[in-house]
C-alpha positions in Angstrom: 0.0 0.0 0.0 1.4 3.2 -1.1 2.5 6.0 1.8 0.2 9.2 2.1 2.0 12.2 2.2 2.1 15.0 5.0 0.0 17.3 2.4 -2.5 14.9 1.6 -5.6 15.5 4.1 -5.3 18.9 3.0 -5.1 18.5 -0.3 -8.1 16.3 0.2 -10.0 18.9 2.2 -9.7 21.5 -0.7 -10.9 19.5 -3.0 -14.1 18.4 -1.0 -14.5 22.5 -0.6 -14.2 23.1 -4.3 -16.2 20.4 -5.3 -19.0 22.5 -2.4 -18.1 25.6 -4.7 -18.9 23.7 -7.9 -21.9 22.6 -6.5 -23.0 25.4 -5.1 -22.6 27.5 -8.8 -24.4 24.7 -10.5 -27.7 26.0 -8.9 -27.4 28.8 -11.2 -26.6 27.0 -14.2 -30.3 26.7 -15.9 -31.6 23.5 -17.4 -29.0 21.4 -15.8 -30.2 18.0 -14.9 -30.3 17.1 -11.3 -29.4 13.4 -12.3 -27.8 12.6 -15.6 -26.5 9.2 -15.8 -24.7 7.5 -19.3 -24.5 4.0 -19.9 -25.1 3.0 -16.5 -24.5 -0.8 -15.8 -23.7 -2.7 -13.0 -23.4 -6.5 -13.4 -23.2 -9.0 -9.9 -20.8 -11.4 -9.1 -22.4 -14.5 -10.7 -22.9 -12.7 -13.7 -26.3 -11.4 -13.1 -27.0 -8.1 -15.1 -28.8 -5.8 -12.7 -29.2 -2.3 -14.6 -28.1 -2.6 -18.4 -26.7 0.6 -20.0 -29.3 3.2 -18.3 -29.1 6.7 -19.7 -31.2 8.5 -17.6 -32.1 12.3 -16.8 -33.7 13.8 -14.2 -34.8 18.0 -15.1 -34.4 19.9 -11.9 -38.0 21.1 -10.3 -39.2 17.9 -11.7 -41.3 15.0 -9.7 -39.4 12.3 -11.1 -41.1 9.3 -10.9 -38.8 6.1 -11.6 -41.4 2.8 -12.3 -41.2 -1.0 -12.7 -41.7 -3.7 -10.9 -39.5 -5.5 -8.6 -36.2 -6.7 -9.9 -36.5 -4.2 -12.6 -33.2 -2.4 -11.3 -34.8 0.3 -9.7 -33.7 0.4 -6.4 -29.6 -0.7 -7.4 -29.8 2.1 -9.2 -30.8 4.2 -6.4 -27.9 2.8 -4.8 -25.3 4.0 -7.0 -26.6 7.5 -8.0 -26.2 7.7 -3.6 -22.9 6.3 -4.0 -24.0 2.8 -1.8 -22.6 0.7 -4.7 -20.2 1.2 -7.7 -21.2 0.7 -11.2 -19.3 -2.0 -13.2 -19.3 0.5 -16.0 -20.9 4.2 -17.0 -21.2 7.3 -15.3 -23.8 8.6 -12.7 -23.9 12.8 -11.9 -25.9 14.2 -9.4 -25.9 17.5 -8.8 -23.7 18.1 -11.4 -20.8 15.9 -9.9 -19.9 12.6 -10.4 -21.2 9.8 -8.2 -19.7 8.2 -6.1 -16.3 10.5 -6.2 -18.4 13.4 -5.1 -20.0 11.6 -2.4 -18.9 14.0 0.1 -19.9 17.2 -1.5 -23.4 16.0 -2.5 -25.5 14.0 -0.3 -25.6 17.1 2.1 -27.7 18.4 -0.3 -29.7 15.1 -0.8 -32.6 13.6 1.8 -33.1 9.9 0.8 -35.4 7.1 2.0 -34.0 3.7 0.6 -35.9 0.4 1.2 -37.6 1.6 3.9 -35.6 3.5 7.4 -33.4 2.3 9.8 -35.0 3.6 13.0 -34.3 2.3 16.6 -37.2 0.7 18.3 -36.7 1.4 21.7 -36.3 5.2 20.9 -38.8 7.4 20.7 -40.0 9.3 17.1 -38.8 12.7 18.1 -35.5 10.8 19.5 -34.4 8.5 16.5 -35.0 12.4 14.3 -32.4 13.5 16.7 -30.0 10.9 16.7 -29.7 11.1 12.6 -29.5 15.3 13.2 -26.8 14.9 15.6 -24.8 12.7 12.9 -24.8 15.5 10.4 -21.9 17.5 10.5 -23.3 20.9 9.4 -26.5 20.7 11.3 -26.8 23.6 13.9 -27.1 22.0 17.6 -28.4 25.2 18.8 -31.6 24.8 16.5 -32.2 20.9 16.7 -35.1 20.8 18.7 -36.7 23.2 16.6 -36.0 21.4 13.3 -37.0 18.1 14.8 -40.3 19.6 15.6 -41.0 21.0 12.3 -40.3 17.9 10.1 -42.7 15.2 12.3 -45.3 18.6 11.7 -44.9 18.2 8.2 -45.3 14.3 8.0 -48.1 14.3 10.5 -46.5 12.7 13.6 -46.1 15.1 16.2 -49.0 13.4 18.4 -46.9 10.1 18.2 -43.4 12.0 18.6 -43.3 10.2 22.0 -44.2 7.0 21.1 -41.3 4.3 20.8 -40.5 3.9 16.9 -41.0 -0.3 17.7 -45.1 0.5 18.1 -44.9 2.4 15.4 -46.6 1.1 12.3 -45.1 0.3 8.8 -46.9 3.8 7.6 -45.6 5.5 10.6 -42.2 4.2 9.7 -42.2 5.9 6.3 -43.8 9.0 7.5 -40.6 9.3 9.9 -37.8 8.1 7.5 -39.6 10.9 5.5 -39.1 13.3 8.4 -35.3 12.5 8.3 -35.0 13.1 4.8 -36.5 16.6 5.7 -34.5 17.6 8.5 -32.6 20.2 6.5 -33.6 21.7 3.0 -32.2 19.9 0.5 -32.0 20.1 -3.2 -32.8 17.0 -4.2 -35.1 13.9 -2.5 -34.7 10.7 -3.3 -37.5 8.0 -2.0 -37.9 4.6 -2.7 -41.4 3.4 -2.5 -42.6 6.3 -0.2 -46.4 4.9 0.3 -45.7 1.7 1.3 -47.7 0.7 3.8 -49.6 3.3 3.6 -53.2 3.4 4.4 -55.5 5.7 1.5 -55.6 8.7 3.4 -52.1 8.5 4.5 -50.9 8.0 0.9 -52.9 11.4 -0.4 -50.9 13.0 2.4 -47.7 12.2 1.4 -48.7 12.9 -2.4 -49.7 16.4 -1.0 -46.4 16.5 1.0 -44.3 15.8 -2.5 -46.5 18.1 -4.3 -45.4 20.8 -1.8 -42.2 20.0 -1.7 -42.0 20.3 -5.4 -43.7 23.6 -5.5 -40.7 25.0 -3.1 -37.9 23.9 -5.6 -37.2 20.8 -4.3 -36.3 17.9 -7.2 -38.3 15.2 -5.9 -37.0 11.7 -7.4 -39.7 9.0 -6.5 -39.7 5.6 -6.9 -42.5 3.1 -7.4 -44.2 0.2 -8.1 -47.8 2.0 -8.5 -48.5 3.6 -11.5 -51.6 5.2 -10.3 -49.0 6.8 -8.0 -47.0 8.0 -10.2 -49.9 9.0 -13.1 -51.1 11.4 -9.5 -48.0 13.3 -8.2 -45.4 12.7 -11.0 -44.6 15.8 -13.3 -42.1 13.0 -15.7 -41.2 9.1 -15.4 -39.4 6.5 -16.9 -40.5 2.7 -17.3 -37.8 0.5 -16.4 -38.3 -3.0 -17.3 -35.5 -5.9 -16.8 -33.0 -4.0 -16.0 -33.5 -1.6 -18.9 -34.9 1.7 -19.8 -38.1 1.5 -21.7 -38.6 5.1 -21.6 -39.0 8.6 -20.2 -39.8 11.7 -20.4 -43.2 13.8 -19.1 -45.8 11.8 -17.4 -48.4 13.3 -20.1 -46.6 12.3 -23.3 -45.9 8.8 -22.1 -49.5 8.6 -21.9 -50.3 10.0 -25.0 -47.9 7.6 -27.1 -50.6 4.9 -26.0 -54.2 4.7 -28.0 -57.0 5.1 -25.2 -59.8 2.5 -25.1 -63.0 2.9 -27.3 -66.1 2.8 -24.5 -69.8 1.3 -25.7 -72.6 2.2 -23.3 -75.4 0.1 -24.3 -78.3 -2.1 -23.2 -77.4 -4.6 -26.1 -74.5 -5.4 -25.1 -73.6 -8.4 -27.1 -74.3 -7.5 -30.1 -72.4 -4.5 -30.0 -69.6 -6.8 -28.8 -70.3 -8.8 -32.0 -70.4 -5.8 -34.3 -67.4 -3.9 -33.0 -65.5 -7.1 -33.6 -66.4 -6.8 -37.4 -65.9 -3.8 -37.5 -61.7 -4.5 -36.2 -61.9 -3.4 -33.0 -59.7 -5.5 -30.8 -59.4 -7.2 -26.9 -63.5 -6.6 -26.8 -64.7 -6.7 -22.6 -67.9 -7.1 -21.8 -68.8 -5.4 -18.6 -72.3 -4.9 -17.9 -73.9 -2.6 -20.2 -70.7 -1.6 -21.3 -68.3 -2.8 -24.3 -64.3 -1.7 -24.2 -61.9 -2.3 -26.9 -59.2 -1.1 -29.2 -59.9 1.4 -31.7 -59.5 0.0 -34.6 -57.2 2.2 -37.7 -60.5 3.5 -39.8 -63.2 6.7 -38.7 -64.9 5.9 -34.9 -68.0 7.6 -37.3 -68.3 4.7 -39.1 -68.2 2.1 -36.4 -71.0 4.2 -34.9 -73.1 3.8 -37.8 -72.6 0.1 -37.6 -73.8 -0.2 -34.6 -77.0 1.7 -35.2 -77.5 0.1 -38.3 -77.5 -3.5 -36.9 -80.0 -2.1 -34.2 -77.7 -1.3 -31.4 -79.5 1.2 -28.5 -76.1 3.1 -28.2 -76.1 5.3 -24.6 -72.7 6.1 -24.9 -69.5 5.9 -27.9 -66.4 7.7 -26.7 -62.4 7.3 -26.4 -60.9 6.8 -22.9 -57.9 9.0 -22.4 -54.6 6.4 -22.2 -53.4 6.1 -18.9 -49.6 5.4 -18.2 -51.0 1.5 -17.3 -52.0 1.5 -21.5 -48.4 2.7 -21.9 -46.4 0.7 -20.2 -48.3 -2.4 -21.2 -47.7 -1.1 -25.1 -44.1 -0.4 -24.5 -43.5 -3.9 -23.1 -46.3 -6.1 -24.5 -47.1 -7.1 -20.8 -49.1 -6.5 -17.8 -47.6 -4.7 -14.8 -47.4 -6.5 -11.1 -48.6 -3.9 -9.1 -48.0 -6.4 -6.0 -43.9 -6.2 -6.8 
């Protein structure tokens, strides 16, 4: 092992403060990506392939929402934009610095909840928020109390702050890994399955909280197994699938490169089913007194007309907007596990 020199810690020192400079001058450089990564791969021992070449980009003010089911590679790579893991190949910047050589000079300006927090159980809420304060470096001791206070406000646990984290819930757990991530304003949050666990009403809270969040510059990075989740509180997304990027970009156009369904609301049912097949409409449900499909490549007008002309009582003939569930099954050609 080679000697360090006398000079070295120092040398070391100034460039974790220039690399703070850097960082601190990329705030003002407009349209930089908060995350940009090029080719990103990382391959296991064993040879499994994990995330495959992921070019990904992340606009600042954005609610990024990162989707696909488990073993997809969303949360390894999590891990190396955070510097947790190395890639096997490709680059990673966050920031504007590279990850994880920058390590030092960015996550201060990062709040991150990876696969859930790592709370004590026989401390309290307001305690275990107070623990991970104390282990930040450049967090005011004079003002902990006060910062403590305000981030279990914000995720709606100050009645429980003195309960022991162990009898806390699974909810309750996110909602105060959540308030960790908040304990200083940060430039970018990163949070890995957020709503899990969640009950209905605590899962609109938190979608309000990112919404907020959002609205005070905050990058919010967001990832997920829910696309209903995502379709609600995400301003862009990408579709990750295998290991690979299907693709990105904002939440609306990914919905819009899907076709919507065609809707029938009728009290002959069937034989609108029947006619709407000849007339090439595909993957025809019958619900009740209403008929879904494909639209098939020719004028809706003239599928109407079939259906009045064979005697079909039509209530109802529209196009369902696509939702990002239509997209992602186009993309990919198959069904998403919403239980990953």
């Amino acid at each position: 092992m080679g000697e360090v020199s006398a000079g070295e810690p120092e040398r070391r020192e100034a460039r974790d403060e220039a690399g703070e400079r850097e960082l601190g001058e990329a705030r003002d450089e407009a349209g930089e990506p908060v995350i940009a990564t090029r080719a990103l791969t990382k391959r296991y021992r064993g040879g499994q392939l994990a995330v495959d070449g992921l070019d990904l980009t992340v606009p600042a003010g954005s609610v990024f929402g990162f989707l696909g089911p488990n073993g997809s590679g969303k949360t390894t790579t999590i891990r190396m934009l955070m510097g947790l893991i190395e890639p096997t190949s490709g680059t990673a910047r966050v920031l504007g610095q590279p990850m994880p050589r920058a390590t030092r000079a960015v996550l201060p300006h990062v709040g991150a909840l990876i696969e859930g927090p790592a709370l004590y159980g026989f401390l309290s809420g307001r305690d275990n928020l107070i623990r991970y304060d104390s282990a930040d470096p450049s967090a005011d001791p004079r003002t902990r109390r006060a910062r403590v206070a305000a981030a279990l406000d914000r995720v709606g646990l100050t009645a429980a702050a003195g309960k022991k984290a162990k009898a806390y819930s699974l909810g309750m757990k996110q909602r105060l890994g959540l308030a960790a991530a908040l304990l200083q304003p940060r430039r970018l949050l990163v949070l890995d399955e957020p709503t899990n666990g969640l009950d209905p009403q605590g899962m609109r809270e938190i979608r309000s909280l990112v919404r907020e969040l959002a609205s005070d510059g905050t990058t919010v990075f967001l990832s997920s197994h829910l696309l209903d989740e995502i379709e609600q509180v995400c301003t862009h997304a990408a579709v990750m699938a295998q290991g690979r990027l299907i693709t990105q970009g904002p939440v609306g156009e990914l919905s819009a490169g899907a076709r919507g369904r065609l809707v029938v609301t009728t009290p002959d049912p069937a034989e609108a089913a029947r006619v709407l097949k000849e007339q090439g409409v595909g993957d025809v449900v019958v619900a009740d007194d209403r008929v879904t499909g494909e639209p098939p490549d020719r004028d809706l007008a003239e599928v109407n007309a079939a259906l009045v002309t064979a005697g079909v009582r039509v209530r109802g003939f529209t196009v369902q907007r696509a939702s990002l569930e239509d997209a992602f099954v186009a993309l990919t050609g198959e069904g998403f596990d919403v239980a990953g």
